[in-house]
C-alpha positions in Angstrom: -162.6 -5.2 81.1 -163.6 -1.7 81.3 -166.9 -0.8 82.8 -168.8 1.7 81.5 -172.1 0.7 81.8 -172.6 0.5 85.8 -172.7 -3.5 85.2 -170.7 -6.0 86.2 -170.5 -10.2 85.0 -170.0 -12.9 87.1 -166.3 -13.2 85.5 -165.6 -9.9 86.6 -166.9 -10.6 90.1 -165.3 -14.3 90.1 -161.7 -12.5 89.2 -162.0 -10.3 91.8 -162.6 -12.7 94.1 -159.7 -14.9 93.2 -157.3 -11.5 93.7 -158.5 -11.0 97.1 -155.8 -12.8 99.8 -153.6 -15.3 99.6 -156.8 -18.3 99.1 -159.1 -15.7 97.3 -162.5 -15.5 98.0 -165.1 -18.3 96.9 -168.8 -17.5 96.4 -171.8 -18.8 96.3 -174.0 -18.3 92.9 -176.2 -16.7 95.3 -173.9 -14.2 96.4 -172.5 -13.6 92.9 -176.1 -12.6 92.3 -176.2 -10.9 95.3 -173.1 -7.9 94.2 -174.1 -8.3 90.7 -178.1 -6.6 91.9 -175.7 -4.3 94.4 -173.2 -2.9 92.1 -175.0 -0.2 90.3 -175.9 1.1 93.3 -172.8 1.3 95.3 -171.0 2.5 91.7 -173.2 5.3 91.9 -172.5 5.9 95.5 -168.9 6.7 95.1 -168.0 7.4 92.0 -164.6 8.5 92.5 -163.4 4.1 92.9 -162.2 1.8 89.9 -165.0 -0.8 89.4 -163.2 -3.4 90.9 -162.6 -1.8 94.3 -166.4 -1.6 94.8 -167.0 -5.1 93.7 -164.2 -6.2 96.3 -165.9 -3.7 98.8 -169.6 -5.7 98.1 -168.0 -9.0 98.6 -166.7 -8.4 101.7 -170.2 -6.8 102.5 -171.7 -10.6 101.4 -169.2 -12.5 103.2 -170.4 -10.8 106.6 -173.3 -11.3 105.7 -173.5 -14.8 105.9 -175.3 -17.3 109.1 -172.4 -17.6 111.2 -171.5 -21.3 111.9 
């Protein structure tokens, strides 16, 4: 899918997730929501990176995120 609208849907997020490592990355809902409010503006931020590469960026940024165990 082509973005042109500074949004992205939870399929885009979910594929990019799957493409990241050899196990992918799984989500929460909650974090899906989480770089779905973020994108727009981190797009903006760097506008020079595919769509994709800034999604993959916020879900690393959500992983870290979480309580460590």
């Amino acid at each position: 899918m082509i973005q042109v609208d500074n949004t992205v849907t939870k399929d885009d997020i979910e594929r990019v997730a799957r493409s990241m490592g050899k196990e992918g990355k799984i989500l929460t809902p909650a974090e899906i929501d989480e770089v779905i409010e973020r994108y727009p503006t981190a797009q903006d931020e760097d506008q020079n990176v595919t769509w994709n590469f800034v999604v993959e960026d916020l879900i690393y940024q959500v992983i870290n995120e979480r309580p460590k165990k």
